[in-house]
N, C-alpha and C positions, 0 to 999 in steps of 0.2 A: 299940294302934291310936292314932296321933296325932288330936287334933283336925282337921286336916286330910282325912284323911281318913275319920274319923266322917261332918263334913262332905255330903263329895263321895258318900257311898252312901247319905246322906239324900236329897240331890238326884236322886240315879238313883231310886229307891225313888220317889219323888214322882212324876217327870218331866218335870223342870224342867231338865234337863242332856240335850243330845242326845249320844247315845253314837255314839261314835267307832270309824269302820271299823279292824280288825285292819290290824297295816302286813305280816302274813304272813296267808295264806289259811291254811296250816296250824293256826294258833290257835285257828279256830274248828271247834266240833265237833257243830252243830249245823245242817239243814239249811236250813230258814225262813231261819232269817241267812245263813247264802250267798247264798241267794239274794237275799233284800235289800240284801246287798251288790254283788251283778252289777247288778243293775235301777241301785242307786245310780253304778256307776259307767261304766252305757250312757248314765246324763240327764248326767253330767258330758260324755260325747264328743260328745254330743248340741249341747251347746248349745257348746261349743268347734269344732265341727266348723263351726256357722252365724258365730260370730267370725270364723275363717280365711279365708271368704269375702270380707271387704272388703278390697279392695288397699290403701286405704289408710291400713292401719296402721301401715306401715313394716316396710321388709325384718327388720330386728334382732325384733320384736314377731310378724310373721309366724313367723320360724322358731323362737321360744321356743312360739308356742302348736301350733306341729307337732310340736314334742318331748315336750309336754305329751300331746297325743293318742296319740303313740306309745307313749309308759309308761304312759298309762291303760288303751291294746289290751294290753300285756303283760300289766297286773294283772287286766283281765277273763280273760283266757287261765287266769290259774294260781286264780280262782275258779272256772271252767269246769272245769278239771279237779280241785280239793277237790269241788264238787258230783258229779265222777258217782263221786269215791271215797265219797261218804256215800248213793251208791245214787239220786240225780238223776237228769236226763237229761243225755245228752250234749251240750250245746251247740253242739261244734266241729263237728258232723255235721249232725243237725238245725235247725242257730240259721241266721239268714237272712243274708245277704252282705251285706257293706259295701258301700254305695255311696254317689257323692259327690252333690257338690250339682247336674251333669249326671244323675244319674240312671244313672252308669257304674258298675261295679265298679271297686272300686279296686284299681288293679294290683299284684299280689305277694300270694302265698299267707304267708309268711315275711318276716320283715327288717323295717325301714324304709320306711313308704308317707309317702306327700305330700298333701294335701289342700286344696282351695279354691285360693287365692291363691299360696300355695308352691308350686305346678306350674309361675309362669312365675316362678318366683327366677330370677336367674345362675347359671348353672352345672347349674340343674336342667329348665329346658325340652328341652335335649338329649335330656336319659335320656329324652322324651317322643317326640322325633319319632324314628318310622319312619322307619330308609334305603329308600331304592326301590327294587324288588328290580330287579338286573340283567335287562337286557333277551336273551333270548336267541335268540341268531341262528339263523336256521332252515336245516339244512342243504337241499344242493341238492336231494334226494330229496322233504325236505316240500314244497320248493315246486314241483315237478313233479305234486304231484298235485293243487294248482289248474289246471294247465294244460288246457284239453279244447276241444274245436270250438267251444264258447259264447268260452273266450279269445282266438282269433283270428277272433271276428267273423264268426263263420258262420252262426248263429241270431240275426242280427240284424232278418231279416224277419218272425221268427215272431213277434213282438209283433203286426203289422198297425199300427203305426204311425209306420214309417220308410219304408216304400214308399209312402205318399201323400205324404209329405214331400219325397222325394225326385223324386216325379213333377209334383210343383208345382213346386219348385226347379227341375226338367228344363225345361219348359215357360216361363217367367221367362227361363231362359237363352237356349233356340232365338228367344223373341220378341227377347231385345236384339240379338243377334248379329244375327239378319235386321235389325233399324231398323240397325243399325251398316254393314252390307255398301251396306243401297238407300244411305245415304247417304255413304255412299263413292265412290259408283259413280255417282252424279247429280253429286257434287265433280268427278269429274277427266272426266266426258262436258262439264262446264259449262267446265274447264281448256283442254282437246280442242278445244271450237270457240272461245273465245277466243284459242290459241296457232292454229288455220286461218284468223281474220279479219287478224290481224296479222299470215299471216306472205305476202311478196309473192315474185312471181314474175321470176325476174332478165329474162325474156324480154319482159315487158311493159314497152311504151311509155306511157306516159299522151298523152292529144290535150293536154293543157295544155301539157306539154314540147316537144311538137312546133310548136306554133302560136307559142309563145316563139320555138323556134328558128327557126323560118320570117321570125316578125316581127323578129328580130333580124339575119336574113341580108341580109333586105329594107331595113331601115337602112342598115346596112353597106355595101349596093349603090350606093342614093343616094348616101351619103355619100361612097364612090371612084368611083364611077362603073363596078366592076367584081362582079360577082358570081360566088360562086366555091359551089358547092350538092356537097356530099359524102355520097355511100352508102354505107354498111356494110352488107354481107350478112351477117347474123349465122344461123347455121344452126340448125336447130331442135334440140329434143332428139332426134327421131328420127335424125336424121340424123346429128348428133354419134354415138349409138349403132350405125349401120349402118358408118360411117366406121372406127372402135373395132374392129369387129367383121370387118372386111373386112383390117385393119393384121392382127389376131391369126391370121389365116387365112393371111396372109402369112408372117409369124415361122413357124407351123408349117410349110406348104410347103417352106420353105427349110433348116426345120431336120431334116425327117423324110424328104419326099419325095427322090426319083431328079431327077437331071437331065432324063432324059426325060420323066417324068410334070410335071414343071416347063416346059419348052419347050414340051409339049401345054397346058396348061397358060392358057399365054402364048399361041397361038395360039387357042382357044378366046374368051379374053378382047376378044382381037383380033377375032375373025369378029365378036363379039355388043358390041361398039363400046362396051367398059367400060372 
């Protein structure tokens, strides 16, 4: 045995040299030390796990201490399984779930997981979001059996409160339409006598016009020394309409009746001096 290593198992013997984890699980054949080798190598993820978490370490720094946590979950695993060969407990079954700094489990039983800040890398936020699951169309049958007398509005009074609404509403409307009609109807009665003061009678003289024409005749007269006073009989409306009326009697007579009943006719007219 070299100086050297006299040395170095003076220093173990003492306890002045912290002794260094197996780099095989298999080496060790003792159980205490497995397990103090799991414990030691939970407070390494432990406190790597809280690293990962600041973004700002930089992308290159984030994903070397992700790699770091992943080979340290591998070497717990295969001291997990030395321990239950030297008669332990199972770890992998029993031992509590990984979760991250959300309080999530971290996803994947197997393989390569991601942790803290390397969730939103490039390239690796995808693997994170859920697509959305298709929307699926509902054939014609499902949607027939929404259909029922409530969908076309049949049970819509059964609430008790669209028939008072409706009866108010009703009610608001009969009031405008009546103001709408009286005042429609007081417009064109007010239309009505202003189109009967303005409008004048062709038969009517005025005494102004007459008394002009009188006083104008009466110039006139002096004036030649001849006076010349003219009447127009203008017939009334009656008379205009008997006149009318007595022609159309005539048209028929002549277009319908006999000559005979035409010459009696004629002499009738004659006796009664028309």
């Amino acid at each position: 045995m070299t100086a050297l290593a006299r040395f170095r198992q003076a220093q173990l013997e003492e306890g002045k040299v912290k002794e260094r984890r197996p780099f095989l699980a298999s080496e060790c054949s003792e159980l205490p030390k497995a397990e103090k080798w799991r414990r030691q190598i939970i407070s390494e993820i432990s406190k790597k796990v809280a690293q990962i978490q600041n973004a700002g370490l930089g992308e290159f720094r984030i994903r070397d201490l992700n790699d770091e946590i992943n080979k340290l979950l591998r070497e717990k695993g295969h001291w997990e399984v030395r321990i239950k060969d030297l008669g332990g407990p199972d770890y992998a079954r029993v031992g509590p779930r990984m979760l991250d700094h959300e309080g999530k489990e971290v996803p994947g039983n197997r393989g390569y997981k991601y942790f803290g800040a390397a969730r939103d890398l490039p390239g690796v936020r995808e693997l994170f979001e859920k697509e959305p699951a298709p929307s699926l169309r509902k054939t014609r049958a499902e949607l027939m059996k929404d259909v029922d007398a409530e969908y076309y509005g049949y049970r819509d009074e059964d609430d008790g409160v669209l028939l008072p609404l409706e009866t108010q509403h009703e009610k608001q409307a009969v009031l405008e339409a009546v103001h709408r009609w009286r005042s429609d109807r007081e417009s064109r009665l007010l239309v009505d006598k202003q189109d009967e003061e303005e409008e004048e009678s062709i038969y009517t003289v005025h005494n102004e016009e007459l008394e002009d024409d009188e006083n104008r005749e009466e110039q006139e007269g002096e004036e030649g020394g001849v006076s010349f006073i003219a009447h127009v009989p203008v017939p009334s409306q009656r008379e205009v309409e008997e006149a009318l009326v007595r022609r159309k009697k005539m048209e028929l007579l002549q277009r319908y009746a006999s000559e005979t009943l035409q010459a009696q006719s004629q002499e009738a007219r004659t006796l009664l001096g028309l």
